[in-house]
SEKEMAR-148429 format. One line per field, with one value per residue (C-alpha): residue in one letter; x, y, z. Coordinates in steps of 0.25 Angstrom, whole numbers. Example, Ala and Ser with C-alpha at 12.3 -4.5 7.8 and 13.67 -1.06 7.14 Angstrom:
SEKEMAR-148429
residuo = (A | S)
east = (49 | 55)
north = (-18 | -4)
up = (31 | 29)
end
This chain:
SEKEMAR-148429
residuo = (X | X | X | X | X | X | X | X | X | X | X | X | X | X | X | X | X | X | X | X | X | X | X | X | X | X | X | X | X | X | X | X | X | X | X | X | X | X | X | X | X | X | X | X | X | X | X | X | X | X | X | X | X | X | X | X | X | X | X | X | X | X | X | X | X | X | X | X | X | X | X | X | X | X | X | X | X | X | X | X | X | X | X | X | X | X | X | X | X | X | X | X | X | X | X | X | X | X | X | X | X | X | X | X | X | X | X | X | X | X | X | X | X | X | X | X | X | X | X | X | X | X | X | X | X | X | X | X | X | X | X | X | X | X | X | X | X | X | X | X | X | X | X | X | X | X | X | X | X | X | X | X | X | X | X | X | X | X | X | X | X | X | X | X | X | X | X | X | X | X | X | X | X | X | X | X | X | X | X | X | X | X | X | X | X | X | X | X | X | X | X | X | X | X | X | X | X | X | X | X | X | X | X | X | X | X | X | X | X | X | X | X | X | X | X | X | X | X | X | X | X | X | X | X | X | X | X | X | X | X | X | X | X | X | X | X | X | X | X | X | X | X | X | X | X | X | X | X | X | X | X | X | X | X | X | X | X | X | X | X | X | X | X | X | X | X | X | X | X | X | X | X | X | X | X | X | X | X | X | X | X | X | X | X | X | X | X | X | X | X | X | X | X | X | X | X | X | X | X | X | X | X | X | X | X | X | X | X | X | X | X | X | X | X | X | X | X | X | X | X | X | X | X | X | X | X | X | X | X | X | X | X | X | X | X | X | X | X | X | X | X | X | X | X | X | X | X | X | X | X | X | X | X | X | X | X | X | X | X | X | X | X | X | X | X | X | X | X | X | X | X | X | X | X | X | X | X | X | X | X | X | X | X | X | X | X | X | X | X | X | X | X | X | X | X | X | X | X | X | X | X | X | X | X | X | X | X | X | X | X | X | X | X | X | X | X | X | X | X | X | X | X | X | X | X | X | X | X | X | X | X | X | X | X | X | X | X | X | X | X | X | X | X | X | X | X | X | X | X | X | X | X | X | X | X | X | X | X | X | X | X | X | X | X | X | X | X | X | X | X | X | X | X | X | X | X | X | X | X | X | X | X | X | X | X | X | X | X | X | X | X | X | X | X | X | X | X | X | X | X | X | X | X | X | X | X | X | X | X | X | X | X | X | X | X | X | X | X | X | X | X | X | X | X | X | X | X | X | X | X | X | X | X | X | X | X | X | X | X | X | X | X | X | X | X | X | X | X | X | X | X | X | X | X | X | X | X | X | X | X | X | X | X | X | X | X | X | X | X | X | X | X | X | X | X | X | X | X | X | X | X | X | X | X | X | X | X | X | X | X | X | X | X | X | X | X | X | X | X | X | X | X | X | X | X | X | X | X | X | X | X | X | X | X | X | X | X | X | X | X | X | X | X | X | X | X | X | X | X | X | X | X | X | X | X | X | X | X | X | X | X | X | X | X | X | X | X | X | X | X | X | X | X | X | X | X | X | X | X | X | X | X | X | X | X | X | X | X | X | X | X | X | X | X | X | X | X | X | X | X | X | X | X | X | X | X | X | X | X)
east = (84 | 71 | 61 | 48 | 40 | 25 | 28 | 27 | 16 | 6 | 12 | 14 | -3 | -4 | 5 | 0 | -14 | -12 | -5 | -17 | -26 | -18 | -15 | -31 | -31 | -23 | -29 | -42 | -38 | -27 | -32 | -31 | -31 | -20 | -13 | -4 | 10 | 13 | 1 | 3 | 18 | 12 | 1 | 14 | 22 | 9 | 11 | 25 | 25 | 13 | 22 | 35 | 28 | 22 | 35 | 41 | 33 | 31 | 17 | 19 | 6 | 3 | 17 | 13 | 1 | 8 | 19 | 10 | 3 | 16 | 22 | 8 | 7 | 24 | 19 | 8 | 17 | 28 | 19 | 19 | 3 | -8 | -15 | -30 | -43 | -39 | -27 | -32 | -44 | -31 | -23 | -37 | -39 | -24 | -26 | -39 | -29 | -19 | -27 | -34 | -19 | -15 | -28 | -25 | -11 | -14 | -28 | -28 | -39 | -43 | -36 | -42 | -33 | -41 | -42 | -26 | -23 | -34 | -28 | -13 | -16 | -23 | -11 | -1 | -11 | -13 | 3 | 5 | -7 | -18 | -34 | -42 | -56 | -70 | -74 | -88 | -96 | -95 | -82 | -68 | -58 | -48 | -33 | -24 | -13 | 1 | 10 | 5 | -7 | -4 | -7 | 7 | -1 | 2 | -6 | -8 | 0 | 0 | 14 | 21 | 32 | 40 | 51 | 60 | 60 | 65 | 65 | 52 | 57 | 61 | 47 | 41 | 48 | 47 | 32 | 30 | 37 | 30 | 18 | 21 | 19 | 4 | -3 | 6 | 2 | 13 | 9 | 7 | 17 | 27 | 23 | 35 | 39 | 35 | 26 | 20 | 9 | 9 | -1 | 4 | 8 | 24 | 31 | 41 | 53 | 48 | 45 | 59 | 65 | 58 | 63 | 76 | 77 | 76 | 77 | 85 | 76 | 80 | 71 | 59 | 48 | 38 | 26 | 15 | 2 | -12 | -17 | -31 | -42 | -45 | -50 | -38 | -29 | -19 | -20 | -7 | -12 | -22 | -14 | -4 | -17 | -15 | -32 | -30 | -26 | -40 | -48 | -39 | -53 | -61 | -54 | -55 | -40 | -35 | -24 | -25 | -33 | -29 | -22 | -6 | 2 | -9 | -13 | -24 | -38 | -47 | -58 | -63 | -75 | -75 | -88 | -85 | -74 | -70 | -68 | -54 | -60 | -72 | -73 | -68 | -69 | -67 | -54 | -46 | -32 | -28 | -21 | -6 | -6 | 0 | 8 | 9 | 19 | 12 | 24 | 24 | 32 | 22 | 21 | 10 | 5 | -6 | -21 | -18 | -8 | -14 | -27 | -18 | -13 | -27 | -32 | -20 | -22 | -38 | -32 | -25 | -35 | -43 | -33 | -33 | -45 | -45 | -33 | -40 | -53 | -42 | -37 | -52 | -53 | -38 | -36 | -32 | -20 | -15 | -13 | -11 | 2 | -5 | -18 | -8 | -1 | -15 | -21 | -7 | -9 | -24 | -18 | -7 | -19 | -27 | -16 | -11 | -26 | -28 | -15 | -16 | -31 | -25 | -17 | -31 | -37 | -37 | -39 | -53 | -44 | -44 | -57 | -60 | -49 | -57 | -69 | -63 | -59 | -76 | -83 | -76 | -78 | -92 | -95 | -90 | -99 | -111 | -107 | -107 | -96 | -93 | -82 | -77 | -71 | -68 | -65 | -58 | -51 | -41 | -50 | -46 | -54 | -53 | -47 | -59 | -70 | -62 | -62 | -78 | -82 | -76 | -90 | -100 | -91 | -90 | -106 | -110 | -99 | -105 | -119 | -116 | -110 | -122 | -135 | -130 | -122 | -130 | -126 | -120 | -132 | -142 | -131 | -131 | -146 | -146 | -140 | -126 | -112 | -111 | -100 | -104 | -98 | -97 | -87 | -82 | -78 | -73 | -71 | -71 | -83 | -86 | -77 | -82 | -77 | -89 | -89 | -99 | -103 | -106 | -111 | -120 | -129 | -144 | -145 | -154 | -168 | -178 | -190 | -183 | -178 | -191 | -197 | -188 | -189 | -202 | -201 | -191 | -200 | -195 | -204 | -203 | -209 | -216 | -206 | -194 | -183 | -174 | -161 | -171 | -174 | -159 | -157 | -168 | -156 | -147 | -158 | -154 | -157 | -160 | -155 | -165 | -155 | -167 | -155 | -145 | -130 | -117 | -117 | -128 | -143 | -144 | -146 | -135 | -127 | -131 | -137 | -122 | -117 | -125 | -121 | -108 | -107 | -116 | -107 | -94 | -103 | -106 | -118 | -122 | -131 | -136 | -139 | -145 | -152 | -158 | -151 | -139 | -133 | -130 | -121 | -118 | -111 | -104 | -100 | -92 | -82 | -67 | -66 | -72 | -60 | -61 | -74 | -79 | -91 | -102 | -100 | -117 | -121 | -132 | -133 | -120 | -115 | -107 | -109 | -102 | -110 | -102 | -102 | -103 | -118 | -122 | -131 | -134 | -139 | -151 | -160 | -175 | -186 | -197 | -206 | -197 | -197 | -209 | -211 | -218 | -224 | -218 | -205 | -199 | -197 | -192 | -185 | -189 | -177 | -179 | -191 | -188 | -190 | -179 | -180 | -174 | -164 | -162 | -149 | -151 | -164 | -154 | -143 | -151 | -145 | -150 | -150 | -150 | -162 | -172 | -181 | -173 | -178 | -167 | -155 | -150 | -152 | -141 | -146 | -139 | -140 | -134 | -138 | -148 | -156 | -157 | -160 | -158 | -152 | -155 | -143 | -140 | -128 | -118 | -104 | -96 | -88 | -76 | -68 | -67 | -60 | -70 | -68 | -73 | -85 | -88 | -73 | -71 | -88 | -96 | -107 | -118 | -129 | -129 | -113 | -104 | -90 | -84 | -75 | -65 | -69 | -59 | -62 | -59 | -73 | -80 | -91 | -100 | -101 | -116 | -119 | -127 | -132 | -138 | -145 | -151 | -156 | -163 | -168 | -173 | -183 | -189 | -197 | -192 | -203 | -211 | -224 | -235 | -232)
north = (-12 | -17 | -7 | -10 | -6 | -7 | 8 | 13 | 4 | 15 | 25 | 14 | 12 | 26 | 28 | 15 | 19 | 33 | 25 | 17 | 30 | 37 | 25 | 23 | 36 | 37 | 24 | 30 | 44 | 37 | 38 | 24 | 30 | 38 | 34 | 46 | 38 | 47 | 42 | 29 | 29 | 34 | 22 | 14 | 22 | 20 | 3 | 5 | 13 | 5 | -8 | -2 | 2 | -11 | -19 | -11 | -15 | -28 | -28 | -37 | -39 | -24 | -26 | -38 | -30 | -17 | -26 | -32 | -19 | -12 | -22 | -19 | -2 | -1 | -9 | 0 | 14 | 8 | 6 | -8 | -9 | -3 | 5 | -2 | 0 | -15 | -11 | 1 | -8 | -20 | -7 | -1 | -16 | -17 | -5 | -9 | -23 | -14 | -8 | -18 | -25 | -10 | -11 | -25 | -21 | -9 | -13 | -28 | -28 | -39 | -42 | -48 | -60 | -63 | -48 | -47 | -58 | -56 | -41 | -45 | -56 | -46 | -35 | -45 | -49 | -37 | -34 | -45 | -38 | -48 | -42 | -45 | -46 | -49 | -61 | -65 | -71 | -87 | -87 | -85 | -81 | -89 | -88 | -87 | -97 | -97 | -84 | -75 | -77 | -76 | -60 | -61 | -57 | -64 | -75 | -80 | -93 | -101 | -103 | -112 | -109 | -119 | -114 | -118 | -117 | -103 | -92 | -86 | -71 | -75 | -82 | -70 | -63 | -70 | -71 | -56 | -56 | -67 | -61 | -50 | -58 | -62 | -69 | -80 | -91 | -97 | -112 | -115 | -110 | -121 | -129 | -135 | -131 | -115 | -115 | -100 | -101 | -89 | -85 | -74 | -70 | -69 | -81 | -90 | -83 | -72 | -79 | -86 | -74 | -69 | -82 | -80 | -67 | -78 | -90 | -100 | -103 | -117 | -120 | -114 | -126 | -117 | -122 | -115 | -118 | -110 | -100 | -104 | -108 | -119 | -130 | -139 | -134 | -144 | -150 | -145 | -130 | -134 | -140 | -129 | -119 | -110 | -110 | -94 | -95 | -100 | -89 | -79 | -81 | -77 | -66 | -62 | -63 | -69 | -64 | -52 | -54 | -42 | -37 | -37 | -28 | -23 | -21 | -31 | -25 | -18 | -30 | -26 | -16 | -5 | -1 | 11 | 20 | 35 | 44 | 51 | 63 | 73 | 73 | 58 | 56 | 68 | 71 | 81 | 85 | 79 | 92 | 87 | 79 | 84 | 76 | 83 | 76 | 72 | 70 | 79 | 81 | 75 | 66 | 55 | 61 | 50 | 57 | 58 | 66 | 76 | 75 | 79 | 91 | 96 | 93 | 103 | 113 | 113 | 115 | 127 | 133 | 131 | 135 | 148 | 151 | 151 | 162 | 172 | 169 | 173 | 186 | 190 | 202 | 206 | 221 | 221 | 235 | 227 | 213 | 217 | 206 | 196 | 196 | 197 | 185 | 178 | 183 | 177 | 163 | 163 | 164 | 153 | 145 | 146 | 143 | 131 | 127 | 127 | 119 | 109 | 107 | 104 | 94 | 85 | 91 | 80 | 82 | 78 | 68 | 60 | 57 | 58 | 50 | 36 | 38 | 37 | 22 | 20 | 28 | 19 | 5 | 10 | 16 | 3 | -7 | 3 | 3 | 19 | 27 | 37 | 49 | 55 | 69 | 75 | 89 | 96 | 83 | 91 | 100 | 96 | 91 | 85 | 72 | 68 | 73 | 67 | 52 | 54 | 60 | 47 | 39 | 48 | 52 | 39 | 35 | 48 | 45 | 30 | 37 | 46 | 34 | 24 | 33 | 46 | 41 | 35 | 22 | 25 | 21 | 31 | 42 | 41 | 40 | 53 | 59 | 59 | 56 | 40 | 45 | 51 | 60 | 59 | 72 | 73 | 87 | 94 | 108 | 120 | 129 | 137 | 130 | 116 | 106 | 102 | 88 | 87 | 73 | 74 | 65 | 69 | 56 | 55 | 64 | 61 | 57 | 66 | 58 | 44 | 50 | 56 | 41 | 35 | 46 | 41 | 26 | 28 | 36 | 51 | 63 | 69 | 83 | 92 | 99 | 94 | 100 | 91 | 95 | 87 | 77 | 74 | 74 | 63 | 52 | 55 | 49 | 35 | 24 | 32 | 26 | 26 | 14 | 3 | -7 | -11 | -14 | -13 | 2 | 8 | 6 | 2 | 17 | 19 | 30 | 44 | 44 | 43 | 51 | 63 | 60 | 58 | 73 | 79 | 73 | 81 | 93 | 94 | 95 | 86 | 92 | 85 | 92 | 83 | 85 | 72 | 68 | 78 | 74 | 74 | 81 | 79 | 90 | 87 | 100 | 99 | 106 | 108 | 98 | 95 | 97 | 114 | 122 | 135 | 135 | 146 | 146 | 148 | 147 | 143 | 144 | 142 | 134 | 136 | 129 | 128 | 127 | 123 | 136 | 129 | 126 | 140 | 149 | 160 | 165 | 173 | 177 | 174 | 182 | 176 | 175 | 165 | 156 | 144 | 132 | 119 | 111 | 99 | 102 | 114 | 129 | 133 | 147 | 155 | 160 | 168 | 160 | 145 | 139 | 132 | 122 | 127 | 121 | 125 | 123 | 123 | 113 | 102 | 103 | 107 | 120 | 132 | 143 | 158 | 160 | 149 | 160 | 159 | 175 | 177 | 167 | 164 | 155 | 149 | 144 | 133 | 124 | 111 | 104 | 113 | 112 | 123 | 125 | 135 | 133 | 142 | 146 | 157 | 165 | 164 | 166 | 166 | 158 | 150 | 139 | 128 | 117 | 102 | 91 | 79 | 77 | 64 | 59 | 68 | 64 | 60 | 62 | 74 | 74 | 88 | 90 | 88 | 92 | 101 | 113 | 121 | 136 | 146 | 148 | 131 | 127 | 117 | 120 | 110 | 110 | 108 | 97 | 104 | 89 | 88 | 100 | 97 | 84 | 91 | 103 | 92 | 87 | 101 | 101 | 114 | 113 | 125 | 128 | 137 | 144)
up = (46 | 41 | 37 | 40 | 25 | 32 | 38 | 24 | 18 | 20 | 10 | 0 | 2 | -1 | -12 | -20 | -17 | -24 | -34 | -36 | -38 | -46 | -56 | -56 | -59 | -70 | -76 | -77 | -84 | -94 | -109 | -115 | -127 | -126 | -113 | -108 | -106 | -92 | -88 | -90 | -84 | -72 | -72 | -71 | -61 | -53 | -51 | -52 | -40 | -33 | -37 | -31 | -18 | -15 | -20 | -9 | 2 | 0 | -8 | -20 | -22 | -28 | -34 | -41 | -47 | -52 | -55 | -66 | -67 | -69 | -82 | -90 | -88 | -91 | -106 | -107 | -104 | -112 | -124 | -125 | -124 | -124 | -114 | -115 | -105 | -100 | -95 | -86 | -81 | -77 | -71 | -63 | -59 | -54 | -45 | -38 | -35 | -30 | -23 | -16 | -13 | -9 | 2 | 5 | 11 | 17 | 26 | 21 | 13 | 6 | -9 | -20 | -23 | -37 | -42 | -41 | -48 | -58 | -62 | -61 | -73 | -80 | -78 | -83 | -96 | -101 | -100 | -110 | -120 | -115 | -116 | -105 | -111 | -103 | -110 | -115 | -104 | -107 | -117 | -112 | -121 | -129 | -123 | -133 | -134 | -138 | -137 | -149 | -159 | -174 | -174 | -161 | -152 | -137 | -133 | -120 | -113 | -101 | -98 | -86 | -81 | -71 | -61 | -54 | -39 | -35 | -23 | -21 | -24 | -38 | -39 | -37 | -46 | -58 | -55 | -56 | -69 | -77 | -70 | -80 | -92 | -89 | -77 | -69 | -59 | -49 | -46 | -30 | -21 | -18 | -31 | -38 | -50 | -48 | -61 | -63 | -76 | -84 | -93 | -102 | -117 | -118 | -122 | -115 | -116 | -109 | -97 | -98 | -99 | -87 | -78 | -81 | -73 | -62 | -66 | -79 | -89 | -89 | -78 | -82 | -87 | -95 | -103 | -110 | -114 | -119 | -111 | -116 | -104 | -110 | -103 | -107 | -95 | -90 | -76 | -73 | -75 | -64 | -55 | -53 | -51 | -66 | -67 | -66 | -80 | -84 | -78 | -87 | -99 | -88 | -86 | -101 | -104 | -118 | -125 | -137 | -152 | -156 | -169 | -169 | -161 | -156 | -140 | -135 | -136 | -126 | -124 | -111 | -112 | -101 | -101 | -92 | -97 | -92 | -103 | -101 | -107 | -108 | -121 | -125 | -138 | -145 | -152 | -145 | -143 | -127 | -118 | -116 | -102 | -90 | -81 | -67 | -59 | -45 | -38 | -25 | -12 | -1 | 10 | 17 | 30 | 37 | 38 | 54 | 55 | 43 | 52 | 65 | 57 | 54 | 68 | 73 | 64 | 68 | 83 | 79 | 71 | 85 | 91 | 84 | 83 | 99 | 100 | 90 | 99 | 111 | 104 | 99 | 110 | 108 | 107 | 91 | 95 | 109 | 102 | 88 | 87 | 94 | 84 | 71 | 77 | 77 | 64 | 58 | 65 | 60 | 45 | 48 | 55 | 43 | 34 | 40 | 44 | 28 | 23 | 33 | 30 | 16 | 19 | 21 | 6 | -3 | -19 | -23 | -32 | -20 | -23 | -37 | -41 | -35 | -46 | -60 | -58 | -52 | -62 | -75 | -66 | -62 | -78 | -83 | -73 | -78 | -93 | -91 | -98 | -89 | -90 | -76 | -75 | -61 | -59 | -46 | -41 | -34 | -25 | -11 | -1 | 15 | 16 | 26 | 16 | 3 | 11 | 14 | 1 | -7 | -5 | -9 | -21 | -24 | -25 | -30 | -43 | -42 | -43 | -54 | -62 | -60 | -61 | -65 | -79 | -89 | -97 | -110 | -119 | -108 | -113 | -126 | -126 | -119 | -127 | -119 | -121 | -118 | -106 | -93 | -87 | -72 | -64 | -50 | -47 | -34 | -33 | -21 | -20 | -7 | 2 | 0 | -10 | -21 | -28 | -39 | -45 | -59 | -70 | -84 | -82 | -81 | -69 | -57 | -59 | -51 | -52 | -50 | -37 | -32 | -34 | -28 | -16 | -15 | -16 | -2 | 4 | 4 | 6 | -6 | -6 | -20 | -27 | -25 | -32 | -40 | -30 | -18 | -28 | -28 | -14 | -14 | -19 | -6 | 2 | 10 | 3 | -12 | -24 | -40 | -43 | -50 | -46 | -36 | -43 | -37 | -40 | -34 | -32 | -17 | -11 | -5 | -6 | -9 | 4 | 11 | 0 | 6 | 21 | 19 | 12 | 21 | 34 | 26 | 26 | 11 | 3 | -9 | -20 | -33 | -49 | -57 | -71 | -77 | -90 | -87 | -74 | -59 | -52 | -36 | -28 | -14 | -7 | 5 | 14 | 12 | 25 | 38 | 47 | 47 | 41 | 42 | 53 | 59 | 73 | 80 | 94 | 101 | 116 | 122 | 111 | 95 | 86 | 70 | 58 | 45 | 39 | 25 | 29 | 34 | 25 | 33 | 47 | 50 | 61 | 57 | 61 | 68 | 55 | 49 | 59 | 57 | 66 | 60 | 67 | 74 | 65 | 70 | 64 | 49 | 46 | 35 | 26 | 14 | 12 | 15 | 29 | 33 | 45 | 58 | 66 | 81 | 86 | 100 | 99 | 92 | 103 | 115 | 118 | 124 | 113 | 116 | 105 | 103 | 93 | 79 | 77 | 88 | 85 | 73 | 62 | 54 | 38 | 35 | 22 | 17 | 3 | -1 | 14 | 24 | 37 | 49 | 60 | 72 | 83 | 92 | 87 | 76 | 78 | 67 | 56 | 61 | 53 | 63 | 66 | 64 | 75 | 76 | 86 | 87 | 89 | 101 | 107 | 98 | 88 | 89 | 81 | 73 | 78 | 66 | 74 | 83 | 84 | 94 | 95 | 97 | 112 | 113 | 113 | 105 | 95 | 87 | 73 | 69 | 59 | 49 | 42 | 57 | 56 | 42 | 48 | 57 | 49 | 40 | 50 | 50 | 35 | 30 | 18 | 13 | 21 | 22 | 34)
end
């Protein structure tokens, strides 16, 4: 019986891409210094388990690489080299190539051919103690010639090696192994004899004695010669296609200068580092490690069927809240059993409504863990040395809102390294340490999740804002307070940038950054002190598939409010109540005017009361703005159950979902954004009245 293995191909996509992340991860927090030998064993058992799964389905591609991958950490673990800032760029190079081989099998994007070629020479270099240095522009560096210098240590060769003809799967295999011992070419398919060119360090015998796993020695051909890129190359070398071995000075690659017995130099400067810890640099005794062993009973269970679960357990809550709505008017002596029964369902419906809503809560980790490896490319592409720290990466929060809050994350932390940071000289200048600091934290306050994006760079700059405000045309009013100012930069099109690089300056960005936080039903806020800092705060809810809302009338009709908008209510009297001209009425509450928004007016429904002194005004506020919002009737607080509108109709402006109420009837929930837009068209400044 043949098995077909594609049926499994999606849990090895899965496993090897958290394989991936959680080898990047350790990568970036490993002291190079000091490298802790668990963390290094687990480094390995990361390609070690990537290279089993794709060997197993029939991926030798990614097998190739981690095979390669593999061979240089186990020497690394075990001792036999030295753990150097070029190899963890190599190993962080292998994963975005596995990575990019992992996407091409799974959704057949494209792979880059060059790139995989390029990193697997370097892994299989730097495993025979090889420096990959950037060169000086204009002068590529000597290749050494002949196995060992006089101080013994290993030169670089071009070796030859003829074979004789054999079966295909024995090609393979030898070729994976003397790709071990440095970078290999294979001479055209179907070419007779098989010549593989190999440049590497190990000597003759080693290679022999590799061959005669498969093969007698006696019919090996090998011939050696300088590795150097000279321009003295033989036609031959031409012929059979070995010009890959002349790019190796462009790539910087020469065999090792250093004293005896000593491990190759670090001769690549890495311009952006991440500090491992606070206070780098002082001398202080390091807290004993703890290993935690992450191993845990679990299983794979696809979105849809997660989201199916959730969607049945909002029913029930529907459901429920129907039958309580049915027994409201019981006699409390005569149905005594039958109302117990039903207080006891509504604690097992709010318990299983709570662990089932769980099971789409998502660490913050999720999140979090994507930055490390783009703050240190992005502090090294700036010259910016930048340390960052994140706090609260296991708060959970709703898958639908992690997968949507990635990109603004994202250009905020890209934001906070270009123009918040300062360059190292600006620091020290100031008066600063030469590292920036730059924090993600997440933590629960008040039933909403809050993210804070913090950095100790030069802080916003109030009057470069205001000019440039100006430049594009924004009313700018007298007096504005600094926290306005800073809502000034969300504007479309806003950016101070004086040029346009491949990092930021176009004016794109903080604009959907606010949007897209304001469509999850969160605020944004900013704190900035010049010279100190800037620190950016997301709140939003828990998650969107069941909140806590005020149901209000008006006419015939119920609506919901997000309760996390709502202030307070209050009926006004009729002093308070002011109409402007050509821009509708304000309300004044302890001495602000706030604009007023008629419900009935923006859905063109009959109300009960059309004077606000006889209905009810609801205050609602959202990123520091306020306005009130005039209806009929409150009814009460309900946690509801959120439904998509636009996939069962279609989109209404001002409507941001739907509801069942308990007597089966729909209800609207109110998209408060909306209503802002529209209070925004009624000026709510200060006036004479």
């Amino acid at each position: 019986m043949t098995i077909d293995m594609s049926q499994f191909f999606q849990v090895f996509f899965d496993e090897a891409e958290e394989l991936l992340a959680e080898e990047e991860r350790l990568l970036l927090e490993i002291d190079l210094a000091n490298p802790d030998k668990e963390d290094l064993d687990a480094i390995f058992r990361t390609a070690h388990s990537i290279k089993g799964g794709a060997s197993t389905f029939g991926f030798s591609d990614m097998a190739d690489i981690t095979h390669v991958m593999e061979s240089l950490l186990d020497k690394i673990r075990k001792g036999e080299m030295t753990l150097k800032t070029e190899h963890v760029d190599a190993f962080l190079a292998a994963k975005d190539v596995l990575k990019m081989q992992l996407d091409g099998h799974r959704n057949g994007a494209e792979v880059n051919l060059d790139a995989v070629a390029e990193i697997r020479a370097k892994l299989a270099l730097l495993s025979q103690n090889i420096t990959l240095e950037t060169p000086n522009a204009g002068a590529a560096p000597a290749l050494g010639a002949g196995n060992r210098n006089g101080n013994g240590n290993k030169q670089l060769r071009k070796i030859h090696i003829g074979l004789p003809s054999m079966p295909e799967h024995d090609l393979k295999s030898l070729a994976a192994e003397l790709a071990l011992l440095g970078a290999l070419e294979q001479s055209p398919p179907g070419s007779q004899p098989i010549v593989f060119t190999l440049l590497t360090a190990e000597n003759t015998e080693e290679i022999i004695s590799i061959c005669a796993f498969i093969l007698n020695p006696d019919d090996l051909n090998i011939s050696e010669e300088s590795a150097c890129a000279n321009s003295d190359k033989t036609q031959s070398d031409e012929d059979l296609g070995y010009g890959f071995f002349d790019s190796m000075a462009e790539l910087g690659i020469h065999a090792d200068q250093s004293s005896p017995n000593q491990p190759p130099e670090i001769s690549k400067t890495i311009l952006g580092n991440i500090s491992a810890a606070p206070n780098a640099g002082q001398e202080e005794t390091a807290p004993e490690k703890k290993h935690v062993n992450h191993e845990s009973s679990s299983i794979r269970v696809s979105i849809e069927k997660v989201d199916q679960l959730i969607n049945l357990v909002g029913e029930l809550v529907i459901t429920h809240a129907m039958i309580e709505q049915r027994i409201g008017g019981f006699d409390p002596i005569l149905h005594e059993r039958l109302l117990n029964s039903v207080n006891q369902l509504t604690r097992n419906t709010h318990d299983l409504q709570e662990a089932v809503m769980s099971i789409r809560m998502l660490p913050m980790d999720y999140v979090f863990s994507r930055f490390p490896r783009m703050v240190r490319d992005l502090a090294g592409k700036l010259s910016k040395k930048v340390e960052f720290i994140t706090h609260g990466a296991s708060t959970e929060l709703d898958k639908g809102l992690i997968e949507r809050i990635v990109d603004p994350l994202t250009h905020l932390v890209r934001n906070s390294v270009d123009h918040g940071i300062e360059t190292t000289d600006l620091r020290l200048a100031a008066g600063k340490n030469e590292t920036g600091k730059l924090s993600l934290s997440a933590g629960h306050r008040g039933g909403k999740i809050v993210i804070e994006v913090s950095d100790d760079g030069s802080g916003l700059n109030r009057e470069k804002i205001l000019a440039k405000a100006i430049q594009q045309g924004l009313t700018i009013p007298d007096g504005i307070s600094d926290a306005e100012v800073w809502q000034l930069i969300f504007a479309p099109g806003f950016s101070t940038a004086e040029i346009v690089t491949d990092v930021s300056g176009r004016g794109v960005g903080m604009d959907v950054v606010k949007r897209n936080i304001t469509a999850m039903g969160g605020v944004v806020d900013i704190r900035s002190t010049k010279g100190v800092g800037t620190t950016i705060t997301i709140s939003l809810p828990l998650t969107l598939a069941i909140l806590d809302g005020m149901s209000i009338k008006v006419g015939d009709e119920i609506y919901i409010l997000p309760l996390n908008f709502v202030v307070e209510s209050l009926q006004p009297i009729s002093d308070d109540i002011k109409e402007i001209s050509g821009q509708g009425r304000v309300v004044k509450v302890r001495g602000e005017y706030l604009p007023l928004i008629a419900l009935y007016q923006l859905f063109a429904i009959t109300p009960r009361y059309t004077d606000p002194s006889q209905g009810i005004i609801v205050i609602l506020e959202t990123e520091g703005q306020k306005i009130g919002l005039l209806i009929d009737e409150l009814i009460g607080q309900q946690q509801i159950v959120v439904k998509n509108l636009e996939s069962n109709y279609r989109k209404v402006h001002g409507i941001s979902g739907a509801t069942i109420l308990g007597d089966g009837g729909v209800s609207l929930i109110l998209d408060v954004a909306a209503l802002f837009l529209s209070g925004q068209k009624q000026s709510a400044e200060t006036m004479d009245f």
